[in-house]
C-alpha positions in Angstrom: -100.7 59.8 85.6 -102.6 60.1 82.7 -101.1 59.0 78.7 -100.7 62.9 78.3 -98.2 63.6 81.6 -96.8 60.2 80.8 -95.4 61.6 77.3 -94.3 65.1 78.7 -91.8 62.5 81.2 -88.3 62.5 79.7 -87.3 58.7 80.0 -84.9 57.5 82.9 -83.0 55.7 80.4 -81.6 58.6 78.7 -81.5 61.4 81.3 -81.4 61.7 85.2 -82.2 65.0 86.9 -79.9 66.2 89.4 -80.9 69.6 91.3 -83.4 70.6 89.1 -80.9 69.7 85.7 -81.7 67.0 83.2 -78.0 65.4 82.7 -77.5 62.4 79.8 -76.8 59.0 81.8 -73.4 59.3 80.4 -72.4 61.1 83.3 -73.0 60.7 86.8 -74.4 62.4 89.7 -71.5 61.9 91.4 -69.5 63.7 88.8 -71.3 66.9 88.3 -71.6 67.0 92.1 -68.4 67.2 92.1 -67.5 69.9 89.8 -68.8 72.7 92.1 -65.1 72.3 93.8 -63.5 71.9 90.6 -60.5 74.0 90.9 -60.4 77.1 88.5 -57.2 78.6 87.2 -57.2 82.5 86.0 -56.1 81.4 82.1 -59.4 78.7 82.3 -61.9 79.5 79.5 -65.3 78.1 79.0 -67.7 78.1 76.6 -71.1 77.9 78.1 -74.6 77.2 75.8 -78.0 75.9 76.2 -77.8 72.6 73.6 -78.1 73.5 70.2 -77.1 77.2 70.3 -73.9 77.1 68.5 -72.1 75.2 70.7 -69.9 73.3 68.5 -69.3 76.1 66.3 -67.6 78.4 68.9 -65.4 75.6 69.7 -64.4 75.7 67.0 -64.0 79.1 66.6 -62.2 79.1 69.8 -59.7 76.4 68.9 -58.7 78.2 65.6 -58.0 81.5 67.7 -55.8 80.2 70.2 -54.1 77.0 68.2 -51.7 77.9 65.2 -51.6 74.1 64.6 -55.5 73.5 63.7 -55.2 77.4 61.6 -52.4 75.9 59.4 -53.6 72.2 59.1 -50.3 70.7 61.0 -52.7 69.2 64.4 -54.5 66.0 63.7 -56.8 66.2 67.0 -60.6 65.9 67.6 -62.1 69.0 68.8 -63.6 67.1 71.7 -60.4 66.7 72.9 -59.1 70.4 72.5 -62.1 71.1 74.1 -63.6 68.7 76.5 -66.6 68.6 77.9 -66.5 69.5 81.8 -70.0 67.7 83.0 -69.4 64.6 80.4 -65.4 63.4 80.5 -66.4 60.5 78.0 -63.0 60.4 77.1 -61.9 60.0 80.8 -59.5 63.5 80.6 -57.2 64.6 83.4 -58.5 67.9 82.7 -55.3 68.9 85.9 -52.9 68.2 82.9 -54.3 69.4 80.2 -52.0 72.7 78.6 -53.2 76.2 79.8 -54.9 78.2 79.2 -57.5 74.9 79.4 -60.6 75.3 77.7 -64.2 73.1 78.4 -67.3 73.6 77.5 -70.8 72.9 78.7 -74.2 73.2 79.1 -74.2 73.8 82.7 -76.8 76.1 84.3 -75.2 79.0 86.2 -75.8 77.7 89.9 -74.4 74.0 89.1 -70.8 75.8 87.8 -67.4 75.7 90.0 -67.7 77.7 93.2 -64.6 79.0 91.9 -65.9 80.7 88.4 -68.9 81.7 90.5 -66.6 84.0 92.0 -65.0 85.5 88.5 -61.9 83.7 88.1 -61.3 82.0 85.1 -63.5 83.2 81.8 -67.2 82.5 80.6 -68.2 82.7 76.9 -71.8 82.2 76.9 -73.6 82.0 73.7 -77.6 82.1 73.1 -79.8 81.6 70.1 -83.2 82.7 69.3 -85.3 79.7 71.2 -87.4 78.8 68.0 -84.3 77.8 65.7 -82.7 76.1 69.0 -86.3 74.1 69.4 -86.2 73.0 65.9 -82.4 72.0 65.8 -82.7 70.2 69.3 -85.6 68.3 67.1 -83.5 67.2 64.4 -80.4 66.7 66.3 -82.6 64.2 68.5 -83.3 62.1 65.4 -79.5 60.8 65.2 -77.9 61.0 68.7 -78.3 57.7 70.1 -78.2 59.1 73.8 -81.1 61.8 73.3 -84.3 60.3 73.8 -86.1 60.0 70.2 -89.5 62.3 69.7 -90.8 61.4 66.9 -93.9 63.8 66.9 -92.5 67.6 66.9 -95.6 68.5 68.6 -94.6 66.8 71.7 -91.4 67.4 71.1 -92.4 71.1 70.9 -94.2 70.7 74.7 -91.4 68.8 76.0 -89.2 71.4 75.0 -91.3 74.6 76.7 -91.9 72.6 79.9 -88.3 72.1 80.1 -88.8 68.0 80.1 -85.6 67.9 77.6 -81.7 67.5 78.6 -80.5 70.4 79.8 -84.1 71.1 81.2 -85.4 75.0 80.5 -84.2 77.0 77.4 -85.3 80.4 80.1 -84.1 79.1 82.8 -80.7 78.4 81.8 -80.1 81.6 79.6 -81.6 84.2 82.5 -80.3 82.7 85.2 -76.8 83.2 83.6 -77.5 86.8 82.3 -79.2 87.5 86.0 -75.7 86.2 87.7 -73.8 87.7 85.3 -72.0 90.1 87.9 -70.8 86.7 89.6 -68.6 85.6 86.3 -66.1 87.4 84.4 -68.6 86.5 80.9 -68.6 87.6 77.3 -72.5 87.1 76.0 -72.5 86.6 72.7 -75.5 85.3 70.0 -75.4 83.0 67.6 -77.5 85.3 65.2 -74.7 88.1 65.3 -72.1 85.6 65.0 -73.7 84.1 61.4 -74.2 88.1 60.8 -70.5 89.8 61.8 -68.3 86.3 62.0 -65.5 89.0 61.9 -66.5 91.2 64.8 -67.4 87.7 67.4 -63.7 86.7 66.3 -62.5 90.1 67.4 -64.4 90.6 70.5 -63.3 86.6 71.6 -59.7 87.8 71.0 -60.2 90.4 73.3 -61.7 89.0 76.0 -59.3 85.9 76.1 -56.1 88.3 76.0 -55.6 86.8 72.6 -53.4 88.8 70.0 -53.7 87.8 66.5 -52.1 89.6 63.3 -54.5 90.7 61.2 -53.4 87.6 58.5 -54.6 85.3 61.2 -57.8 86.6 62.3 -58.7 86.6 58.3 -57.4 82.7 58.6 -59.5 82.1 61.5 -62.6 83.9 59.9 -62.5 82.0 56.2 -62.2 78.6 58.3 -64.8 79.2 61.3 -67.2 80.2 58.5 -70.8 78.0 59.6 -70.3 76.5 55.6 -66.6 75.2 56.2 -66.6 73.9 59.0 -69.7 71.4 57.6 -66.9 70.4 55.3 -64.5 69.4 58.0 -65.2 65.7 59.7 -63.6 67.3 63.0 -65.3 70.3 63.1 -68.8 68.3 62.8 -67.8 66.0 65.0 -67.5 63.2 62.1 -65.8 60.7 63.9 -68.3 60.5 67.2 -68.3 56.7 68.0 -71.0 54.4 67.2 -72.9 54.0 70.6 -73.6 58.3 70.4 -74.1 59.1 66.9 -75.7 57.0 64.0 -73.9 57.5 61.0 -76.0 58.9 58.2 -78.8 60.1 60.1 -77.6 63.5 60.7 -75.2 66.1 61.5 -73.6 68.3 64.3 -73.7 71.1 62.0 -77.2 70.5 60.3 -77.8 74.3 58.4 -76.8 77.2 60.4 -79.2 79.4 59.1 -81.3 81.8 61.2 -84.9 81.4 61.0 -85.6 77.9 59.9 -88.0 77.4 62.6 -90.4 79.2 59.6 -89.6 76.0 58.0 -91.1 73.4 60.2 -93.5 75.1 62.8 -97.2 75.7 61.7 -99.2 79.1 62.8 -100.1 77.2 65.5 -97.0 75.9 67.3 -95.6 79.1 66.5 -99.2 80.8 68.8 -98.2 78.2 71.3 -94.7 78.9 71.6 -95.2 82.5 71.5 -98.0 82.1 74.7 -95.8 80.4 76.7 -92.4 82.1 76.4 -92.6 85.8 74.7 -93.1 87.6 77.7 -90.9 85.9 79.5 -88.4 86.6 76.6 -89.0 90.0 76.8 -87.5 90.6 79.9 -84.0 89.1 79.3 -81.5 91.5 78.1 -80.5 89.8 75.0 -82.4 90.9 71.8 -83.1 87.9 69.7 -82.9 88.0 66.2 -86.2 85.6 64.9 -84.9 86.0 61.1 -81.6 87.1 59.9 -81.9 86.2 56.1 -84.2 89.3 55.8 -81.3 91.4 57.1 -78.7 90.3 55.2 
């Protein structure tokens, strides 16, 4: 294998592939094997992203809308275990006990989900972003997350990223293969780039699709809090409090900017000629419209 295929491998140390997935070694095989009989209740809810798409953000935004106690400051409790991750239970969860209506997230592709959801029970959120800000973030977010194999050079990085060689494997796959199943799930799609737009209306349309009623007091409290520049202010929110052996303190941040179109910022005419070579068309044919630059609109 030559230097050049050697540096497109992602590294058995940090990830294993399991049916065509790219999984961090702190799960196992044997766990995400066995979530395709994971039993689904009707009130389950799960928020479903390709890495570095908003994820942690609509957790948030989830666990404002259906908890009174994190609106009003009176629950001291990490959003990781609100929300817990289905595919990586570091915390060791008996997700059979946890309250109803249980909520998990994950980065999942569509075929590797609970028979059970496949078959519209329970509720999929799944939000995308525009591929070139969720390249760049996926870049940074690298630098300080201790399981995530370290790229230095952005331009391998960069072809990693469009060959799918990264955790999580394929940005396409992953976001049209859910969109082309979506009959099979009972799914709200939703964009990052019209959340950071209409924060109010992605709030609204949540409530809805949950069954969640709010007065109109508390949706203002759950908009003013989920906002992307308060929630970098709250240690739980960015995950603040990640142990050592997963994040290094001071090197980054779960919520990094927010903004839309930052990829401007770090990829040359070039990468950006690349990028557009290898995934536009393909892009083209998904039925989600992709914002490339919000700031311009607002």
């Amino acid at each position: 294998m030559s230097d050049n295929r050697l540096a497109m491998e992602p590294s058995k140390e940090f990830v294993f592939n399991y049916k065509g997935c790219y999984f961090a070694v702190n799960t196992t095989p044997e766990h995400v094997a066995s979530l395709e009989n994971f039993e689904i209740k009707d009130s389950d809810i799960f928020i479903t992203t390709y890495p570095k798409s908003g994820t942690v953000w609509t957790q948030n935004i989830l666990s404002l809308i259906l908890h009174k106690g994190h609106r009003n400051g009176t629950e001291n409790m990490e959003t990781m275990d609100r929300i817990p991750w289905l595919e990586y239970n570091i915390r060791n969860a008996d997700f059979d006990s946890l309250p109803s209506p249980r909520v998990f997230v994950t980065h999942l592709p569509y075929y590797l989900t609970p028979r059970d959801l496949r078959n519209r029970k329970g509720r999929v959120i799944y939000v995308s972003r525009n591929p070139k800000d969720v390249l760049v973030s996926y870049y940074h977010f690298s630098k300080f997350i201790v399981t995530l194999e370290e790229i230095p050079d952005f331009n391998i990085f960069m072809e990693r990223f469009l060959a799918g060689k990264v955790l999580a494997s394929a940005w396409f796959d992953h976001v049209s293969g859910w969109c082309n199943h979506a009959k099979d799930f009972n799914i709200l799609f939703l964009t990052y780039e019209e959340m950071k737009k209409d924060l109010r209306s992605a709030v609204l349309k949540i409530c809805n699709f949950i069954g969640k009623k709010l007065s109109e007091e508390e949706i203002e409290s759950v908009v003013r809090q989920a906002t992307f520049e308060n929630m970098q202010k709250d240690p739980r929110a960015n995950y603040e409090n990640m142990p050592e052996d997963i994040a290094m303190k001071g090197k980054g941040r779960f919520l990094r900017k927010g903004t839309v179109g930052d990829w401007k910022n770090m990829m040359t005419v070039a990468q950006n000629e690349r990028f557009d070579e290898v995934l536009m068309d393909k892009i083209k044919t998904l039925p989600i419209k992709f914002t490339w630059d919000l700031d311009s609109e607002m």
